[in-house]
C-alpha positions as CSV (number, residue, x, y, z in Angstrom):
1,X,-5.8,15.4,7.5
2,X,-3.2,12.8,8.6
3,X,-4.1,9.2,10.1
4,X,-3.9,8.9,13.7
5,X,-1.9,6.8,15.6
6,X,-4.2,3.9,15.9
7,X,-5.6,3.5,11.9
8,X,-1.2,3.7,11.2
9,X,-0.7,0.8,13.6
10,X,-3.4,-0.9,12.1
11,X,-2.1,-0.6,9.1
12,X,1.1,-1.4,10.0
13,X,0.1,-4.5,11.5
14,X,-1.8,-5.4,8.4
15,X,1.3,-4.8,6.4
16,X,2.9,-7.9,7.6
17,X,2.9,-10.4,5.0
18,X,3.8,-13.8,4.0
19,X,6.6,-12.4,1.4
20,X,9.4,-11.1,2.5
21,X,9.9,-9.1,-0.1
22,X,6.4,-7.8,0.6
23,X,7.5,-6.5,4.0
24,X,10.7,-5.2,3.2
25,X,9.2,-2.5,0.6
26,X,5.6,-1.8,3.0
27,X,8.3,-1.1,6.2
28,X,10.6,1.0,3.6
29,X,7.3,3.1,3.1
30,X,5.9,3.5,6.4
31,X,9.7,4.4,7.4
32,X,9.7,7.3,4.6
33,X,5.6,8.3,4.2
34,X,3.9,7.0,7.5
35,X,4.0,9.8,9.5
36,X,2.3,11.9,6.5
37,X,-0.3,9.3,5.5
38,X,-3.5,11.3,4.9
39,X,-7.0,9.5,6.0
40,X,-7.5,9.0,1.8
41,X,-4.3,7.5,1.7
42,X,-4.5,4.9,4.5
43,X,-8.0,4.0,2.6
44,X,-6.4,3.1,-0.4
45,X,-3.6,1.5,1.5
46,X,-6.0,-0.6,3.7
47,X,-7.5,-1.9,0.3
48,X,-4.5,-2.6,-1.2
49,X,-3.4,-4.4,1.8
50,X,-6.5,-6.4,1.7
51,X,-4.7,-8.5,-1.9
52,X,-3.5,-11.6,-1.8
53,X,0.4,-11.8,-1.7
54,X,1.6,-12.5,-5.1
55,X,-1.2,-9.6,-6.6
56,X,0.5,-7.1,-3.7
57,X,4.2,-8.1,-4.9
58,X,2.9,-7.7,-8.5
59,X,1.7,-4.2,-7.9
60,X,4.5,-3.0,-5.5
61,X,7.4,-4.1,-7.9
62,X,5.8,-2.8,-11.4
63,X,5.1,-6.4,-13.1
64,X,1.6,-5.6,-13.1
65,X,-1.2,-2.0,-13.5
66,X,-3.7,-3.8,-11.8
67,X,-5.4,-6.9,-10.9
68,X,-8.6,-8.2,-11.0
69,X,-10.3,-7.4,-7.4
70,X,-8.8,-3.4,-7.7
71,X,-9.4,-3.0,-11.8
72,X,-11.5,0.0,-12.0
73,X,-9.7,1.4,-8.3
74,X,-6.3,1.3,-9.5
75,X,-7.4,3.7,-12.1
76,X,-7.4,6.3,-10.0
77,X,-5.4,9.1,-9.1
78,X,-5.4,8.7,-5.4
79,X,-4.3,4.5,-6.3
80,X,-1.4,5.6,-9.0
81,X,-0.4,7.8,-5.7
82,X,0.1,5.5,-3.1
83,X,1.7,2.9,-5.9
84,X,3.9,5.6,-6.8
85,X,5.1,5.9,-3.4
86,X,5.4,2.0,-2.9
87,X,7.2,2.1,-5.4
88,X,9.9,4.3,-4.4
89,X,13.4,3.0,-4.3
């Protein structure tokens, strides 16, 4: 099941950051995957948005697996997903 219109505008709206760079790659992904984002999906997004800047940029550019406050998450098939998909260039 795909997200509705209101959790995607949340997480859009969520998705604005303090890093450029951060915003440049979460609008590149909602431009390619938002309209497909499954309810699992936005989850793992919302928590992912919920990291403080420098751990998102970490994460969304490669220079880091995990962090700290996601450890055992980011472990997880539905996590290596949605990274995957940020990740796209």
């Amino acid at each position: 099941m795909t997200l509705g219109n209101a959790e995607l505008y949340r997480l859009k709206s969520d998705a604005r950051r303090g890093l450029l760079e951060n915003d440049l790659i979460l609008q590149r992904f909602f431009e390619r995957h938002g309209a497909q984002l499954s309810v699992d999906e936005g989850k793992v997004l919302g928590q992912l948005l919920a990291l403080e800047d420098n751990d998102l940029m970490d994460l969304l550019i490669g220079r880091k697996d995990s962090v700290v406050a996601l450890e055992k998450e980011l472990q997880l098939d539905s996590y290596k997903t949605v990274l995957q998909k940020l990740r796209e260039r």
